[in-house]
N, C-alpha and C positions, 0 to 999 in steps of 0.2 A: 558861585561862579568861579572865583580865584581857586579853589581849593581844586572842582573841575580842571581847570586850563592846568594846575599844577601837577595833578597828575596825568594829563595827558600829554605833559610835556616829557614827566618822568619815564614815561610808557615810550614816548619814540625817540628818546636820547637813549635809553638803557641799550639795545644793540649795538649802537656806535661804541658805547663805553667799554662791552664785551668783546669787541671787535678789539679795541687799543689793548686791552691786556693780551689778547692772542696774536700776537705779530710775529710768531717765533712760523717763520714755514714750517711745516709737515716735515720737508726733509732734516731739517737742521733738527726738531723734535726725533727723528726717528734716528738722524745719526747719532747724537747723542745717547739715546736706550739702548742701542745695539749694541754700544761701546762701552758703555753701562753694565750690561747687560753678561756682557765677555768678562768683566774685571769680580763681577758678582753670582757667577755659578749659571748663568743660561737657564734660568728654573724660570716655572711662573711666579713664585713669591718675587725674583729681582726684577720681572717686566712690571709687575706693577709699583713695586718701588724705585724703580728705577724713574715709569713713567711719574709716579707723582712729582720724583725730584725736578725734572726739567719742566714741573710745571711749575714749581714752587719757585724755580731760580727764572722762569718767567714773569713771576708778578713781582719778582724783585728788580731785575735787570730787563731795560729796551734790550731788543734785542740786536739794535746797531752797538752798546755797550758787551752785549756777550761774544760777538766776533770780535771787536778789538780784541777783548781778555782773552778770548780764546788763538789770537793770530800770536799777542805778546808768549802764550804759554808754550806754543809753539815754538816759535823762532829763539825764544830765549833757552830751550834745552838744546841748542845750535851750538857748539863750538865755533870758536871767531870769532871776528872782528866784528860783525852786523850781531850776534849772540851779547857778546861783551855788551854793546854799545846801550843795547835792549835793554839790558839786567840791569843797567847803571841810571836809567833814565828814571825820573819822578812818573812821568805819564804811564811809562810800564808797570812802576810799581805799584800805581793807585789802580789803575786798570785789574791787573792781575789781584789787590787788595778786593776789591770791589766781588770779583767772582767767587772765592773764596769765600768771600762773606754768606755769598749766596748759598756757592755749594755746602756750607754749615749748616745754616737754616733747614736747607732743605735735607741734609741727612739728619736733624734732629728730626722735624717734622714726618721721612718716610720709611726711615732705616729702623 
């Protein structure tokens, strides 16, 4: 009976679980490949490399963590005073640390 209930527990938490690793929208997915995509020759070998990366830098990073990295990576190729202020800050640099990590993982893992 426990072993029952345990996986019938396993059975209807497993979609939720697949649900929380895929939180990245469709669009934020697709901007990313396309951008991807651009920097790595427009072929299908880079759509699908491309695509595994943003999934690999999804089971690394939520994906409220990859917008921040991704707003800091932005704003900090800014010249000025809000650019400066970015570059110098600890939260920018762990943020921006944090993506990179990922974006490594993931070109070891689909490159």
């Amino acid at each position: 009976m426990r072993k029952t209930l345990a996986l019938l527990f396993a059975v209807l938490t497993a979609p939720a679980l697949a649900a929380d690793l895929n939180d990245y929208p469709t669009s934020a997915r697709a901007d990313y490949v396309f951008g991807c995509m651009k920097a790595n020759g427009d072929t299908r070998q880079s759509l699908e490399q491309c695509s595994c990366s943003i999934d690999v830098i999804a089971t690394i990073l939520p994906y409220d963590k990859y917008v921040a990295a991704e707003t800091v990576a932005s704003v900090t190729q800014q010249a000025g005073q809000i650019g400066g202020m970015l570059r110098n800050s600890a939260f920018a640099q762990d943020a921006l640390n944090e993506l990179r990590r990922a974006q490594a993982e993931a070109q070891v893992r689909c490159f």
